[in-house]
N, C-alpha and C positions, 0 to 999 in steps of 0.2 A: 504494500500500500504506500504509493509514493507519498500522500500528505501525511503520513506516519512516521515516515524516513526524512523527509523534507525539514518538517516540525524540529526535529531531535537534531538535525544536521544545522540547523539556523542556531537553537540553542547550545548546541557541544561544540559543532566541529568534526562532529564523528558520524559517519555514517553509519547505519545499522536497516539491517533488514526488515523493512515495514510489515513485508505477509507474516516475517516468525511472529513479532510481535502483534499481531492479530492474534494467529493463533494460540501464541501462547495466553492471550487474554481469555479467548474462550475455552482453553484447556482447566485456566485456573475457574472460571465460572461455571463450568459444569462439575468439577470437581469440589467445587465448595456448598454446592448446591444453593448457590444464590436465589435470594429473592427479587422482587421487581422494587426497583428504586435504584436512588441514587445511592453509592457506593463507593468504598473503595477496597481494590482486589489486587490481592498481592500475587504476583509471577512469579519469576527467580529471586531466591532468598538462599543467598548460599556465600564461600566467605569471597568469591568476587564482587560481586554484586547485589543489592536488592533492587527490585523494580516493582512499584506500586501502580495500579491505574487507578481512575477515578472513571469510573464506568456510571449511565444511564441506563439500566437494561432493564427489558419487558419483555413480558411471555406472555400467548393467547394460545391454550392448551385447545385444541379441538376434540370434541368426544364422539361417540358414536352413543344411539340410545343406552348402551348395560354398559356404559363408564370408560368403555376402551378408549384408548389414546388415537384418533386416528394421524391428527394430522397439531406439529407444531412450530407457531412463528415466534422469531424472538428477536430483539431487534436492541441491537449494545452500540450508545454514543460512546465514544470515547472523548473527554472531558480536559483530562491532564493525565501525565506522565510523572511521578517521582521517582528519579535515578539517586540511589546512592553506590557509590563508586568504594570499595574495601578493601580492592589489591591492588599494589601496587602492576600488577599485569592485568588488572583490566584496560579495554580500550580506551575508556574514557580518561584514566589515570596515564595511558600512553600518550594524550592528547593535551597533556597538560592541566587538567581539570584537578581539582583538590582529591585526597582520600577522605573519605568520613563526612564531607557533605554532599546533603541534599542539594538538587539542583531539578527543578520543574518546568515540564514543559507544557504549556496551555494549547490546549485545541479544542476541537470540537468536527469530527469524522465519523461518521457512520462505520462500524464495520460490520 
């Protein structure tokens, strides 16, 4: 998602792959079992990196008449970015950015 990549690249310096970070957003919101609202959802949390988003996300579950799931939409803004940078070998720390602070990126993208 280039306004994902774009966003982060305006703010760092660094370039990062916009679809991983899609996906990684909706890996961690299905995996959290998030509910509909506004939010924030943590990604990678490990001693590189944390990456937090501030997600908008809705769900409209479709049933059939005896409960079954047939069909469902869900629909995640993405809001802001928080990067905090840990190791010295992460990207952001190769680009010159501090260790240990936070540093946010504002948007607003559908994904």
């Amino acid at each position: 998602m280039d306004e994902i990549r774009n966003a982060i690249y305006q703010t760092t310096g660094v370039y990062i792959d916009g679809a991983a970070v899609a996906d990684e957003i909706r890996e961690a919101i299905s995996s959290s079992g998030a509910e509909a609202g506004r939010q924030w959802i943590t990604g990678q949390d490990d001693v590189m990196e944390r990456w937090e988003y501030f997600v908008d996300y809705s769900r409209k579950d479709e049933l059939d008449e005896s409960g079954d799931l047939i069909q469902s939409d869900e629909t995640i803004r993405l809001l802001e970015i928080s990067i905090l940078p840990r190791s010295a070998s992460s990207s952001f720390a190769k680009a010159g950015l501090p260790l240990n602070e936070e540093f946010n990126v504002s948007l607003n993208v559908e994904i």
